[in-house]
C-alpha positions in Angstrom: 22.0 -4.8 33.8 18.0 -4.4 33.3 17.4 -8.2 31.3 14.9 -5.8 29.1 18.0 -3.8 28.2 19.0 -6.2 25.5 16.4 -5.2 23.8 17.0 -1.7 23.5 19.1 -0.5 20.1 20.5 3.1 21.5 22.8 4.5 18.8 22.4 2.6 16.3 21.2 2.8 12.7 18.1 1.9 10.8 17.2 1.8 7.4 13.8 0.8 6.8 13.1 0.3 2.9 9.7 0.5 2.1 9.5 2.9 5.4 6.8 5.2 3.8 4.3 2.5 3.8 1.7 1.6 5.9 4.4 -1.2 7.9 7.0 0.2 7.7 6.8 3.3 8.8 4.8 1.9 12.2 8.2 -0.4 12.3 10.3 2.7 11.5 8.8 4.3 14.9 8.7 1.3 16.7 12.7 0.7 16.0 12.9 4.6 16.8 11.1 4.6 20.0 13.6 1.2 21.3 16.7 4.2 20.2 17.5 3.9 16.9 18.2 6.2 14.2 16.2 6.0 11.0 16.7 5.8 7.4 13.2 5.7 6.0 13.5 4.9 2.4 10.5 4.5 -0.4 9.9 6.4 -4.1 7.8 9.3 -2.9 9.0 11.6 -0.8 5.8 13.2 0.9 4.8 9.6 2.6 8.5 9.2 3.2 8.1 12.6 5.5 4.7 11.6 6.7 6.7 8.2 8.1 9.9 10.7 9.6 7.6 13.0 11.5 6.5 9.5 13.2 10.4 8.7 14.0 10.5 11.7 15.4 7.4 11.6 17.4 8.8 8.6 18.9 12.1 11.0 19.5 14.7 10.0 17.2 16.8 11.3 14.3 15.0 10.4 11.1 17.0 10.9 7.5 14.2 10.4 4.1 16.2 8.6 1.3 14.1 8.5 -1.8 14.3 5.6 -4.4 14.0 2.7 -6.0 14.4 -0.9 -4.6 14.5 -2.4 -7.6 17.6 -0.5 -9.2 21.1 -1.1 -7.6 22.4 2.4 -8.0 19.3 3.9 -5.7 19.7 1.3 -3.7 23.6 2.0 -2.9 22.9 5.7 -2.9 20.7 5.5 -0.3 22.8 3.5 1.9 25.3 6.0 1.3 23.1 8.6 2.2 22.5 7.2 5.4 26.5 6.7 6.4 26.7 10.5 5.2 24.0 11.4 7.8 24.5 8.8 10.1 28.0 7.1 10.4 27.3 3.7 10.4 24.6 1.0 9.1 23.7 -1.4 12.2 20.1 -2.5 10.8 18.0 -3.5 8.2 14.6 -4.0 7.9 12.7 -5.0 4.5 9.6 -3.9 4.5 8.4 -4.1 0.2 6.6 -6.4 -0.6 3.0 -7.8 -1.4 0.6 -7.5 -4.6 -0.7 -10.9 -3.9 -4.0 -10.2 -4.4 -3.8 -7.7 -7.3 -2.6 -10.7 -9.9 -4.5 -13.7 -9.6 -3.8 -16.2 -12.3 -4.2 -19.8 -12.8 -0.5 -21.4 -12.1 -0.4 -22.9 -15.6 -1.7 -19.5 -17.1 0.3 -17.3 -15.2 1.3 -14.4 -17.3 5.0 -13.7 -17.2 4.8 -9.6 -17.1 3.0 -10.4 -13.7 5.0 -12.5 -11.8 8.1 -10.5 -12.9 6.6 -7.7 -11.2 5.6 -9.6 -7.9 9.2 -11.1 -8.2 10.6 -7.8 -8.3 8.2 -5.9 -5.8 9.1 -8.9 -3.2 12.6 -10.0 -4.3 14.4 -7.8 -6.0 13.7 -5.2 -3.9 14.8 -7.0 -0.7 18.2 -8.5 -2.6 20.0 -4.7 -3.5 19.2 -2.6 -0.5 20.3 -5.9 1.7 23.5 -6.3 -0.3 24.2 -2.5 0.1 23.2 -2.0 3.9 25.7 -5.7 4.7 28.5 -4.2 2.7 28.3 -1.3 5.0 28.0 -3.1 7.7 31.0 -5.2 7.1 32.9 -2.2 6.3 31.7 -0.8 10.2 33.0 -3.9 11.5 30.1 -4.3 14.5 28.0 -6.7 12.7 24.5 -6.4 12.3 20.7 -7.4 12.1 19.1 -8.3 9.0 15.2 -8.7 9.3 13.5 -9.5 6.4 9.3 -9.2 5.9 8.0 -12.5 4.6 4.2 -14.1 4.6 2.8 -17.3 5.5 2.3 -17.8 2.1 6.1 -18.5 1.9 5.1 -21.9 3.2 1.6 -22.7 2.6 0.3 -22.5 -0.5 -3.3 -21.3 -0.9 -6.0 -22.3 -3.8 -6.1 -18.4 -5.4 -3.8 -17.7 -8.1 -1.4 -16.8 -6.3 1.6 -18.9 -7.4 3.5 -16.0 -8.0 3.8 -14.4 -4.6 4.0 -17.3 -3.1 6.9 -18.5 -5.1 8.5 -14.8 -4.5 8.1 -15.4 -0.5 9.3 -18.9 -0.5 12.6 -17.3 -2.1 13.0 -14.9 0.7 12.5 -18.0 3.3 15.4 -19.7 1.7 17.4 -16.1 1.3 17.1 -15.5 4.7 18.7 -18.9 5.4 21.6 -18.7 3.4 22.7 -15.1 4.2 21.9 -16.2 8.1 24.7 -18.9 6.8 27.0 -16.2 5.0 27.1 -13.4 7.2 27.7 -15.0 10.4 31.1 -15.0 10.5 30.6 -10.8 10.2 28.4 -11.0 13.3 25.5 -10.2 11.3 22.3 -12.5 11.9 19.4 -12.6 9.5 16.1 -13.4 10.3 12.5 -13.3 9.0 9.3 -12.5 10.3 6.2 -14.5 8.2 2.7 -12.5 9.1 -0.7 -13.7 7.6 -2.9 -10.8 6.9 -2.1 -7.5 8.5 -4.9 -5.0 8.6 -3.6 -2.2 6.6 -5.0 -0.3 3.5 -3.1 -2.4 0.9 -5.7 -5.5 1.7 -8.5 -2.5 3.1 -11.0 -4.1 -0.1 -10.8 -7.8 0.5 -11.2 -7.1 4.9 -14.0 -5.0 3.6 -15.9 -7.9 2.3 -17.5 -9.7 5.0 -17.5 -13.3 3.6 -13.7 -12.7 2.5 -12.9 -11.4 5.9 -15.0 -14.4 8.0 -13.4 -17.1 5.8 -10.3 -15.3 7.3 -10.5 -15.5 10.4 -12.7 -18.8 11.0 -9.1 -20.0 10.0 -7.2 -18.1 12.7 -7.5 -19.5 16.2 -6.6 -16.4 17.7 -10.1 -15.3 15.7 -8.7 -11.9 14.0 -6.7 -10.3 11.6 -3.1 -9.4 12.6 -2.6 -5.4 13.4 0.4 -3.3 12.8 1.3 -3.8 16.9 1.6 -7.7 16.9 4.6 -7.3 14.8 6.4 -5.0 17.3 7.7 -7.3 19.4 9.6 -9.5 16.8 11.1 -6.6 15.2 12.6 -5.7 18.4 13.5 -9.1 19.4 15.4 -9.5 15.8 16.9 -5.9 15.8 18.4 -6.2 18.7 21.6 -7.6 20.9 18.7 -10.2 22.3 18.8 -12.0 19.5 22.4 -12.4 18.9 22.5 -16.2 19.1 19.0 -16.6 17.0 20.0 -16.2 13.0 18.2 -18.3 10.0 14.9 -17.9 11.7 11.7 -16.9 10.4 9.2 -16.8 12.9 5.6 -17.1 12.1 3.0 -14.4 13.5 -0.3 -15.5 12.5 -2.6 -16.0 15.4 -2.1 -19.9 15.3 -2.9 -20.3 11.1 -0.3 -22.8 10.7 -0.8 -24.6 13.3 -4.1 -25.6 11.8 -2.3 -26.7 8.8 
C-alpha cells in the first residue's frame, strides 16, 4: 500500500458546518479533493452553493444543508439530511467561529450580551452539530474523525479585550480533550487545529492596517500571516485513517507564534 494512502478519505462523509464561509468552504474542497463526500452546512443558502460548486470542482458529491448552529433541531436536521443523501456520517469538521475583534471590552467591563454571542458563535455552535454528527456515527458503527477549529488565543491570552473569545476557545481546547476521552472507545478521535490569524475577509480591515498587520507579523517567525492552504495539511492528517492513533490533540499552526511565548 502507497504510505500516502492513509491519507486519502474515499467514500466517506463530510459535514462541514460553517462550510459557506471563507474556511470552510476551502476545507470543504480540500476534504473533497482527498475523496470525500460533502455536507456543506451554514444559514444562507447562496454561499452554501458558492462553497458546493467548489466540492464539486474538486470532483465530489456535495449536498447544501441550511441552518443554524446554535439551535439543536437545525443542527440534527441537517445531520439527517446528510444520512438521507449520503448513508453514513464518517467526519466532522467545525468550522464557526470568530468575532474576536468585533467586541472588544475591558475584562471587568465586559458586557454580558457580547460574550453570549461570541460563546454561542464559537461554542454553542461546535457543541450540537458535534453531538448530532457522533450520534450518527455511533449509530454507523465505523468510528470517526472529529476536527474542531480553535485559535491560539485558546492558550495565550492577548492584552485587547478579548476575554471573551478567548475564554470561548479555551473551552473548545478542553472540549476537544474530553470528547478525545469519551469517544474512543467508538473509534472516534477528536482533535483540534489552533491557527493564529488566517488571511481571510473576516480580519480583511485589521490586515489592511499596516501598523496592525506589522505588529503581526514581527511576532511570527515564519514572518507572515497564515493562508487558507497552511491548514490543508492538518485537516487531512486529522480526517483521515493516518491519524487513528493521534486523538486529544490540538496542534498549533501559527508560523512559530508560540514558540516565542
Amino acid at each position: 500500500m502507497d504510505i500516502l494512502d492513509g491519507f486519502r478519505i474515499d467514500e466517506r462523509v463530510a459535514v462541514v458546518p460553517g462550510g459557506g464561509g471563507a474556511i470552510g468552504s476551502e476545507i470543504a474542497a480540500a476534504l473533497a479533493a482527498a475523496g470525500a463526500r460533502v455536507t456543506v452546512v451554514g444559514r444562507t443558502e447562496e454561499t452554501l452553493e458558492r462553497a458546493a460548486a467548489k466540492v464539486r470542482g474538486a470532483g465530489s458529491e456535495a449536498l447544501t444543508a441550511v441552518g443554524d448552529m446554535t439551535s439543536e433541531a437545525d443542527a440534527t436536521r441537517c445531520i439527517a439530511e446528510t444520512l438521507d443523501a449520503f448513508g453514513r456520517v464518517d467526519i466532522v469538521v467545525n468550522a464557526i467561529g470568530g468575532g474576536a475583534g468585533k467586541v472588544l471590552f475591558d475584562a471587568q467591563e465586559y458586557p454580558q450580551t457580547e460574550w453570549d454571542w461570541i460563546y454561542e458563535l464559537n461554542v454553542r455552535s461546535t457543541l450540537l452539530p458535534t453531538q448530532a454528527a457522533v450520534r450518527a456515527m455511533i449509530d454507523g458503527g465505523r468510528g470517526g474523525r472529529v476536527l474542531n477549529i480553535s485559535s491560539v488565543r485558546g492558550q495565550l491570552g492577548i492584552n485587547a479585550g478579548y476575554s471573551a473569545y478567548v475564554a470561548a476557545k479555551g473551552a473548545i481546547d478542553s472540549l476537544t480533550r474530553q470528547w478525545a476521552t469519551e469517544w474512543a472507545s467508538h473509534g472516534i478521535t477528536v482533535n483540534a487545529i489552533s491557527p493564529t490569524f488566517v488571511d481571510t475577509p473576516q480580519v480583511a480591515m485589521l490586515l489592511d492596517d499596516p501598523d496592525f498587520k506589522q505588529a503581526l507579523v514581527s511576532r511570527i517567525p515564519v514572518a507572515r500571516v497564515g493562508q487558507t492552504e497552511d491548514l490543508f495539511g492538518a485537516v487531512l492528517l486529522f480526517c483521515s485513517d493516518a491519524s487513528a492513533f493521534i486523538t486529544g490533540q490540538i496542534l498549533t499552526i501559527d508560523g512559530g507564534l508560540t514558540a516565542t511565548q
